[in-house]
TORKOL-4160 file (C-alpha; in steps of 0.2 Angstrom, whole numbers, padded with zeros to 4 digits, m for minus):
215
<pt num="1" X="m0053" Y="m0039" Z="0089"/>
<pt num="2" X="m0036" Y="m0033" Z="0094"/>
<pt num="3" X="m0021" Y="m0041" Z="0081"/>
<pt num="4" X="m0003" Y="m0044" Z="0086"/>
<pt num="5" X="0012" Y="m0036" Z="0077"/>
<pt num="6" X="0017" Y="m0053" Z="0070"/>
<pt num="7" X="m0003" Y="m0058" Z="0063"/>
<pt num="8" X="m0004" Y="m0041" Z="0054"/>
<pt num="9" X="0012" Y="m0044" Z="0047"/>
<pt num="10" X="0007" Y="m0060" Z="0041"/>
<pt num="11" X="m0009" Y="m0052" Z="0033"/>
<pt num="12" X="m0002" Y="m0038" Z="0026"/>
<pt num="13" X="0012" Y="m0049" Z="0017"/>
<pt num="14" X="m0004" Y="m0060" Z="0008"/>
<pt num="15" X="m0013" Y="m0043" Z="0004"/>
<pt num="16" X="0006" Y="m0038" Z="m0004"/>
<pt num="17" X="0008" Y="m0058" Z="m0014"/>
<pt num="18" X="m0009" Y="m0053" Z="m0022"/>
<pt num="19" X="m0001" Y="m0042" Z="m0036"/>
<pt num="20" X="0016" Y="m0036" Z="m0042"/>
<pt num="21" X="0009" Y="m0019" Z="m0038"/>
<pt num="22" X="m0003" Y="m0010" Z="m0026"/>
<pt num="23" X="m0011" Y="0006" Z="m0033"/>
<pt num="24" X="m0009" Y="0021" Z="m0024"/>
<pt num="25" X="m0024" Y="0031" Z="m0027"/>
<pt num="26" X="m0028" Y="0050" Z="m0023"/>
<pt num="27" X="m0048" Y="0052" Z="m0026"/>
<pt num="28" X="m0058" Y="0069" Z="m0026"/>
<pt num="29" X="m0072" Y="0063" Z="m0030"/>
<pt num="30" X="m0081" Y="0048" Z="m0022"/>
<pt num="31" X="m0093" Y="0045" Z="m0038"/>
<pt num="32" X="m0076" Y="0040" Z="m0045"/>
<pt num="33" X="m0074" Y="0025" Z="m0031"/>
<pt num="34" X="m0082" Y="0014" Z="m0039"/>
<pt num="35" X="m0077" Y="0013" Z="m0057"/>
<pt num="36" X="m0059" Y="0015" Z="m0051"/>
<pt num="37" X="m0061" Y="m0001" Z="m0040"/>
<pt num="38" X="m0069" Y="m0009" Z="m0053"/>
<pt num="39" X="m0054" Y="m0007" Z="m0068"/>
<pt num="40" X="m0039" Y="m0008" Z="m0057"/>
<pt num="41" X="m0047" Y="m0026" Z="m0047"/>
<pt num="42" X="m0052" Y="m0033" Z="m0067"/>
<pt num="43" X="m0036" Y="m0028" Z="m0073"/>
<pt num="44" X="m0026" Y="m0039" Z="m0060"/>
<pt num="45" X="m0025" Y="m0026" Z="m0045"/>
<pt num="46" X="m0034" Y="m0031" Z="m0032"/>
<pt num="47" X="m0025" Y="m0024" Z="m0018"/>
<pt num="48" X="m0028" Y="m0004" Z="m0015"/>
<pt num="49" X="m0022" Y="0009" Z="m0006"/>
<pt num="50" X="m0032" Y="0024" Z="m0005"/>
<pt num="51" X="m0023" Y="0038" Z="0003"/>
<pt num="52" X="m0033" Y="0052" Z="0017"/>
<pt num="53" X="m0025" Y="0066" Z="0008"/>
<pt num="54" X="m0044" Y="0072" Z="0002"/>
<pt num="55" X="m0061" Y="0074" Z="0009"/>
<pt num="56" X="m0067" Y="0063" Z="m0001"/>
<pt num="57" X="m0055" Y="0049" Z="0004"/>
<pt num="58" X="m0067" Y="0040" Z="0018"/>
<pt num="59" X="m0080" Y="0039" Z="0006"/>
<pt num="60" X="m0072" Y="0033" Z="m0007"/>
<pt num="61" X="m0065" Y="0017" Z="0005"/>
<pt num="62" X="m0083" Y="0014" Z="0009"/>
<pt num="63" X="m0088" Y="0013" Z="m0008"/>
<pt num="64" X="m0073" Y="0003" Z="m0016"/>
<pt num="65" X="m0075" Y="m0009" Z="0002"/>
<pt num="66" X="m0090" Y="m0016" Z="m0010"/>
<pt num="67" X="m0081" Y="m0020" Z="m0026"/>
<pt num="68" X="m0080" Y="m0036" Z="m0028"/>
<pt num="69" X="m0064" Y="m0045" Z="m0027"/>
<pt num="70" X="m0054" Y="m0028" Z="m0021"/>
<pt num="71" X="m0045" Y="m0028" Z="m0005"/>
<pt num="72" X="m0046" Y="m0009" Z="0001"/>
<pt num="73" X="m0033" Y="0002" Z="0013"/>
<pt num="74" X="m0032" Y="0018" Z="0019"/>
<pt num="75" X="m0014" Y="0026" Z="0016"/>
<pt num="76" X="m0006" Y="0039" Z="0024"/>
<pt num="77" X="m0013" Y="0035" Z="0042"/>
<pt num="78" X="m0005" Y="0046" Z="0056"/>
<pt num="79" X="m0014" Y="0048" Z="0070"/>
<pt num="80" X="m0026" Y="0035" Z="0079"/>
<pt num="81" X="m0040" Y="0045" Z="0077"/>
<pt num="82" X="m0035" Y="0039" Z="0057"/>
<pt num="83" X="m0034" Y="0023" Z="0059"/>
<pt num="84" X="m0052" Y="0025" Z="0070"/>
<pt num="85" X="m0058" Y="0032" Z="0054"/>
<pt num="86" X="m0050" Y="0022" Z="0042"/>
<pt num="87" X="m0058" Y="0005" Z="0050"/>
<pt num="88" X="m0077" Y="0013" Z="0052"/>
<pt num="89" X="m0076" Y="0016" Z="0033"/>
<pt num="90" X="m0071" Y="m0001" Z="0029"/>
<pt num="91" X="m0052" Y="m0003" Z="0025"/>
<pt num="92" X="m0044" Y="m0018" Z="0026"/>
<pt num="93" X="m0028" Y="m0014" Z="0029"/>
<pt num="94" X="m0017" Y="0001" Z="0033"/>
<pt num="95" X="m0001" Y="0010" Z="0026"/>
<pt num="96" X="0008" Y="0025" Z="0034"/>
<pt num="97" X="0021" Y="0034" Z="0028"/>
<pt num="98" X="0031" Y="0031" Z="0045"/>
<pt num="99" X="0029" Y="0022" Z="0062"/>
<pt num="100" X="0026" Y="0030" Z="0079"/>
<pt num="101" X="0021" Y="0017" Z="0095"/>
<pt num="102" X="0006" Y="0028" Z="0097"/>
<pt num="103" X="0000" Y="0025" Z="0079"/>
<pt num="104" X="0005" Y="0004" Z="0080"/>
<pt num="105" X="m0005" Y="0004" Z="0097"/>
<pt num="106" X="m0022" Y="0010" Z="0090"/>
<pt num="107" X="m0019" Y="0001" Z="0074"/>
<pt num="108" X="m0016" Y="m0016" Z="0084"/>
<pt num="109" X="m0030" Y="m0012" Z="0095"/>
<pt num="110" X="m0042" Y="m0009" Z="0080"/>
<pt num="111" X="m0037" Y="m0025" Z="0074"/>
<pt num="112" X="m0031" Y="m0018" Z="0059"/>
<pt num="113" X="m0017" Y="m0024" Z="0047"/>
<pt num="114" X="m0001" Y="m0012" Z="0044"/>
<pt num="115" X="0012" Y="m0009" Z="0035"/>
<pt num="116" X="0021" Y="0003" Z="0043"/>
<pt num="117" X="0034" Y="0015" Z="0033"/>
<pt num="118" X="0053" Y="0015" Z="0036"/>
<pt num="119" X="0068" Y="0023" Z="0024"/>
<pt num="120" X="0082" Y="0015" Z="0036"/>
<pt num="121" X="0091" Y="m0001" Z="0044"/>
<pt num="122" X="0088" Y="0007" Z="0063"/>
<pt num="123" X="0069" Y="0011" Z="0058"/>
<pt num="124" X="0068" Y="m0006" Z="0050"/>
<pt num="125" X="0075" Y="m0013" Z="0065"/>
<pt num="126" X="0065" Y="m0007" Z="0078"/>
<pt num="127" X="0049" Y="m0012" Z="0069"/>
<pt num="128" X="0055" Y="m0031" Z="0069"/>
<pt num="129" X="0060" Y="m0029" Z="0086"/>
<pt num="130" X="0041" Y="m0024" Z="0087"/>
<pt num="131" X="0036" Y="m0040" Z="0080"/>
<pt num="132" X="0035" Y="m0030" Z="0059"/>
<pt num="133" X="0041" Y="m0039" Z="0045"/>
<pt num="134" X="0033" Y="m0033" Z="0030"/>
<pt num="135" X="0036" Y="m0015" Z="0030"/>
<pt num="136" X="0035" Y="m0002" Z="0017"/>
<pt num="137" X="0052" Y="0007" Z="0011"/>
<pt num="138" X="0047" Y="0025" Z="0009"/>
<pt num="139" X="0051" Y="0037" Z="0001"/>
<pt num="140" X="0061" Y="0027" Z="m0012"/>
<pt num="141" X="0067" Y="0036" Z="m0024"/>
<pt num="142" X="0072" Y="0048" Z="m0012"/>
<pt num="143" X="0080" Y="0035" Z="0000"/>
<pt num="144" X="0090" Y="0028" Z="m0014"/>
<pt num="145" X="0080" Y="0017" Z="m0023"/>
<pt num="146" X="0083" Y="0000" Z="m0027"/>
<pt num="147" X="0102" Y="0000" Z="m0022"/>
<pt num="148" X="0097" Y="0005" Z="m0004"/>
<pt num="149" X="0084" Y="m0007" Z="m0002"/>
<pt num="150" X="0097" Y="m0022" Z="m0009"/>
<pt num="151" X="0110" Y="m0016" Z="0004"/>
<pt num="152" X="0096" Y="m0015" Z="0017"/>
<pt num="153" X="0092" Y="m0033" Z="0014"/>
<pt num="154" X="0110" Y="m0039" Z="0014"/>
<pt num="155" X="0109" Y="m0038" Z="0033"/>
<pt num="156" X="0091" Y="m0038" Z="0036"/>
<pt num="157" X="0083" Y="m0054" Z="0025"/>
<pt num="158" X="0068" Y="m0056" Z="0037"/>
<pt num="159" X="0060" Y="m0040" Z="0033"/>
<pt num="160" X="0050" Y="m0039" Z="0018"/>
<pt num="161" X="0047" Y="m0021" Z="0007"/>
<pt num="162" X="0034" Y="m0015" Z="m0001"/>
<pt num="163" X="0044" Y="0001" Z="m0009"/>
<pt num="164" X="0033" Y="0017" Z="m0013"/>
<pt num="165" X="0038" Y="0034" Z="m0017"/>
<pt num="166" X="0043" Y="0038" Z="m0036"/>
<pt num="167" X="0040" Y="0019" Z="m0041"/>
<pt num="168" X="0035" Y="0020" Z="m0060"/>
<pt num="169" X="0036" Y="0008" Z="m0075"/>
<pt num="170" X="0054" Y="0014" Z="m0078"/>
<pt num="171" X="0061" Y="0007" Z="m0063"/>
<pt num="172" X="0047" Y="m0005" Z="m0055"/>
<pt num="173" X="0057" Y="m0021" Z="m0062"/>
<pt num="174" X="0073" Y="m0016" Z="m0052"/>
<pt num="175" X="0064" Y="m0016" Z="m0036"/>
<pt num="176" X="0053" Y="m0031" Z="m0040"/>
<pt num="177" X="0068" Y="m0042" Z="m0045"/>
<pt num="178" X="0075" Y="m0040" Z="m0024"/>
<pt num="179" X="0074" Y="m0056" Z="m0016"/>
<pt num="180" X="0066" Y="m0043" Z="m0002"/>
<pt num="181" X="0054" Y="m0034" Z="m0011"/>
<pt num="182" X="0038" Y="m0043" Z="m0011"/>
<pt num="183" X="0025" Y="m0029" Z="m0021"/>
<pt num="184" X="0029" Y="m0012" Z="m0024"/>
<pt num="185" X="0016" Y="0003" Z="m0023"/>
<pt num="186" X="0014" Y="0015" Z="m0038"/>
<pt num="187" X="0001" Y="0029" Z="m0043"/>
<pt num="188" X="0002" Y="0027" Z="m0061"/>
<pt num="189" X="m0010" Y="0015" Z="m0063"/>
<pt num="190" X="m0023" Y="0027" Z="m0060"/>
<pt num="191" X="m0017" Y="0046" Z="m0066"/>
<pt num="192" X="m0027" Y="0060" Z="m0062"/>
<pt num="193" X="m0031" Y="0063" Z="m0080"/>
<pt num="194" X="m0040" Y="0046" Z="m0084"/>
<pt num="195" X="m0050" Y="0045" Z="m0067"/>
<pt num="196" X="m0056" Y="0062" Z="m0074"/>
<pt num="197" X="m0060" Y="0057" Z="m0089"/>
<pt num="198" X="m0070" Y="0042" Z="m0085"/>
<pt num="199" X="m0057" Y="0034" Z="m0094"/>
<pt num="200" X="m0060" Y="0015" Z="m0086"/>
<pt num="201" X="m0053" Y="0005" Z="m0099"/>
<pt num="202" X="m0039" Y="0016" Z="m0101"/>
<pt num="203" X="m0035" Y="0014" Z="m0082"/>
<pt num="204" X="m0039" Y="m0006" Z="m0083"/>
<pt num="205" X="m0027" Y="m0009" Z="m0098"/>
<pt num="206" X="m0013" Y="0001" Z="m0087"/>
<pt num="207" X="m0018" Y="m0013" Z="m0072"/>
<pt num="208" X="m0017" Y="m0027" Z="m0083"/>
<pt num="209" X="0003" Y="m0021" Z="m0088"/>
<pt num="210" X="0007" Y="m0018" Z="m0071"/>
<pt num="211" X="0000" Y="m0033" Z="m0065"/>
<pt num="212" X="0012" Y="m0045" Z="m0077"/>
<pt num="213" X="0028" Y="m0035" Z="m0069"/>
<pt num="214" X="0037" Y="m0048" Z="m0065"/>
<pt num="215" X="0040" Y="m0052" Z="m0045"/>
């Protein structure tokens, strides 16, 4: 069923209230799905963003799409033949690093929630002309991190961020303290060596800090 811009804005704000922080999770192996699901949702993060940057990634949405409690995505969505993908595996949402009408058309058509990527006021602008307020703010480090997204909102307090990009513990209190800012996205949730190592309680006790960050 076909979603407007303004209804997938409106889900994708209450998939980012759900938690301080979305994980954003890079998986090789799909026998790692699962278990990864699992800690990150039981440690207080149940919103999660799998990114198609492996060939495992499709996979690994169908199996996380049967965690309990877990809300899953499907990052880095380009093309519609992505968001195609993305919606026959089971994601519940989807994140791209950018925006392009061609992407937002099949996404809106595939009835599939967005948050769609932008690093400036004029790209932020023409996705709330679009009928977008909840975006993502990417890269944002490299955009200019916190400051830039404060003197984004200064002009621009409809629009909502999820900032992603270089987010870490160090710095995810400065952009969870905006008044804009409703989640942020981070990776270090689930580094590359505990997901190797099976370590799920390592990975669960990193959810469970992240998830008391304050908003």
């Amino acid at each position: 069923m076909a979603i407007t811009p303004q209804d997938a804005s409106t889900r994708a704000r209450e998939i980012c209230q759900l938690a301080p922080i979305v994980p954003v999770l890079v998986v090789h192996d799909v026998a790692h799905a699962r278990p990864l699901a699992e800690a990150l949702v039981a440690g207080g993060l149940p919103a999660l963003e799998v990114t198609l940057r492996t060939p495992a990634a499709l996979d690994v949405i169908a199996e996380m799409a049967k965690v309990k409690g877990g809300v899953v995505g499907a990052g880095t969505l380009i093309t519609p033949e992505d968001v195609t993908r993305a919606v026959a595996a089971g994601a519940q949402f989807g994140v791209s690093p950018g925006a392009t009408d061609t992407l937002l058309d099949a996404a809106e058509a595939a009835g599939l929630p967005m948050l769609p990527g932008a690093a400036t006021a004029s790209e932020a602008m023409r996705l709330l002309d679009r009928g977008y307020d909840m975006l993502k703010f990417f890269p944002a480090e490299a955009s200019g991190g916190a400051p830039a997204l404060k003197a984004i909102g200064a002009p621009l307090p409809q629009i909502s961020f999820c900032p992603t990009g270089g987010v870490s513990p160090d710095n995810a209190d400065s952009y969870l303290s905006l008044s804009n800012v409703v989640c942020a996205g981070g990776s270090w949730v689930a580094p590359a060596k505990l997901v190797e190592a099976g370590d799920w309680d390592g990975i669960r006790d990193l959810a469970r800090a992240a998830s008391q960050l304050a908003r």
